[in-house]
C-alpha positions as CSV (number, residue, x, y, z in Angstrom):
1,X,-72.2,-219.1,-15.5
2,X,-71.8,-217.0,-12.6
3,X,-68.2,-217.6,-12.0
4,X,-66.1,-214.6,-12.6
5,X,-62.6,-215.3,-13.9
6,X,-60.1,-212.8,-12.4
7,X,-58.2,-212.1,-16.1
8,X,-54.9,-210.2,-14.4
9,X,-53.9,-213.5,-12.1
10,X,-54.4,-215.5,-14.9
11,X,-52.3,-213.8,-17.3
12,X,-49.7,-213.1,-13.8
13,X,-50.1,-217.5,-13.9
14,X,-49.1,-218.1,-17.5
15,X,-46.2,-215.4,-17.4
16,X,-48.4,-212.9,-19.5
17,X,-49.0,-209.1,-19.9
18,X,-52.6,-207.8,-20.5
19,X,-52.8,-204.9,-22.9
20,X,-55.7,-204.5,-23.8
21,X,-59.2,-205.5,-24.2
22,X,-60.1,-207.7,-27.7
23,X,-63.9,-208.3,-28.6
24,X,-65.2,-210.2,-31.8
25,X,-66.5,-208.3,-34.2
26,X,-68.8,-211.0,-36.3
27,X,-68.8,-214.7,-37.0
28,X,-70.5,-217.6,-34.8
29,X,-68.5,-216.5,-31.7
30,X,-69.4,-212.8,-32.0
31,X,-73.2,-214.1,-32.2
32,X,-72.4,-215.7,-29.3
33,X,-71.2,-213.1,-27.6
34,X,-74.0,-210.9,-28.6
35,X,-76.3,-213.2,-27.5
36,X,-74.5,-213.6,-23.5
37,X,-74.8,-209.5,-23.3
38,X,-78.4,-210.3,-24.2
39,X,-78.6,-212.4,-21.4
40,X,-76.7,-210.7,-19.1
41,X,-78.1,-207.0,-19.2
42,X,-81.6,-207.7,-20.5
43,X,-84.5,-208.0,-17.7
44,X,-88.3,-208.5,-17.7
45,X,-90.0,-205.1,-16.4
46,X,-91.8,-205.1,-13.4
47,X,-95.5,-204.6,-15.3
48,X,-94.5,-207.6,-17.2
49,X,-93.4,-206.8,-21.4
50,X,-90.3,-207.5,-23.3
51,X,-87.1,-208.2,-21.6
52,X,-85.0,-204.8,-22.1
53,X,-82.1,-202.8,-20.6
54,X,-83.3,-201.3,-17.7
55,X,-80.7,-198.5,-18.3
56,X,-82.3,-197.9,-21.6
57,X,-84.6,-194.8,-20.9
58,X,-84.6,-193.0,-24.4
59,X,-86.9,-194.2,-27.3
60,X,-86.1,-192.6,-31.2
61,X,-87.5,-193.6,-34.9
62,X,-84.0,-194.9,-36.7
63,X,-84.3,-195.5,-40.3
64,X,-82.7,-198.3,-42.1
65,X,-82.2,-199.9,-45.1
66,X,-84.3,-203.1,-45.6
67,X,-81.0,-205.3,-46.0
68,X,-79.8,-203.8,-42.4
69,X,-82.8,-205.0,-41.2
70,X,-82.8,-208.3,-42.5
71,X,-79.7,-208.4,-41.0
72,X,-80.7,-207.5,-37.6
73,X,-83.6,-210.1,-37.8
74,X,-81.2,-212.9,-38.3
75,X,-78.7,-211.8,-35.8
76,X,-81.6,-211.0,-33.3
77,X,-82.9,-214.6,-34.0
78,X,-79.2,-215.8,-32.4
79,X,-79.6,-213.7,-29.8
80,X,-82.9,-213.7,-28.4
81,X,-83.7,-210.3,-29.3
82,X,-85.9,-207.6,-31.2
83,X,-83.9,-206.3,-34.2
84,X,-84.2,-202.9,-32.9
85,X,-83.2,-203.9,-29.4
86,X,-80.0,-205.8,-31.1
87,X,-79.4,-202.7,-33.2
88,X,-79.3,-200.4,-29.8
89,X,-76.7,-202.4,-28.2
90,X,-74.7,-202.6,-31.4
91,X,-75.1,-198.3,-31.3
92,X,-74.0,-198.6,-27.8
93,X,-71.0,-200.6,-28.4
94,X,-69.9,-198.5,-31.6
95,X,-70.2,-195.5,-29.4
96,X,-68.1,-196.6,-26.4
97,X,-65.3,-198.1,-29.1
98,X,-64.9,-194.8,-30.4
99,X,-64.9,-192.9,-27.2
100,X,-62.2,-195.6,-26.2
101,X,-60.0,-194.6,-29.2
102,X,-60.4,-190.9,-28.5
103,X,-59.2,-191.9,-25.7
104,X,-56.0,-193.7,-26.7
105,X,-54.7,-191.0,-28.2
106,X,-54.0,-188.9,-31.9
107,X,-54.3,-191.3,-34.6
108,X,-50.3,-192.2,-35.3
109,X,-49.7,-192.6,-31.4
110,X,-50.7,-196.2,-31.6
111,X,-50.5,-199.0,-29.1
112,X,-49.9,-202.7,-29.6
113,X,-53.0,-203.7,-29.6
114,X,-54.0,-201.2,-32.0
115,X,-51.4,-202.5,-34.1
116,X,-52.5,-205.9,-33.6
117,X,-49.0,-206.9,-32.2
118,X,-49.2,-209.6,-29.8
């Protein structure tokens, strides 16, 4: 699983443009897909413990609702995961989609992909 797929040749290959980047948002696959960033950024501490982000340095109390939590439990189940550690990287990933529509522009100046035009 270490193989890295170079994305622009193979779009350059089959005669296509990249515009943008598209992520799951729920379903089997998106479990999936949680589960592989599990994988892939989690690591066992040095002292031993709970595999965790090793970026993560920041601990806070978050209140939920116990139907968001149940939730999390489930999806955590898929992918290997605490609830809480699940419900971190889903914070993390809301935060850095937002900051990548700021980024885009005033609403009204969508793109394409915005616009879900292929």
């Amino acid at each position: 699983m270490g193989v890295s797929l170079d994305m622009e040749r193979i779009a350059k290959e089959l005669g296509a443009e990249r515009r943008c980047k598209v992520s799951p948002r729920g379903g089997y696959f998106g479990a999936l897909q949680l589960a592989a960033e599990v994988s892939a950024r989690f690591r066992v501490p040095e002292g031993g413990g709970r595999a965790t982000d090793p970026s993560w340095s920041e601990q806070r109390l978050v209140r939920l609702s116990p139907k968001t939590l149940d939730r999390l439990q489930q999806l955590a189940e898929q992918a290997h995961a605490s609830p809480m550690q699940l419900a971190a990287l889903l914070l993390e990933r809301a935060v850095q989609t937002i900051g990548s529509q700021e980024q885009a522009g005033p609403p009204g100046t969508s793109s394409a992909c915005d616009a879900g035009v292929t």
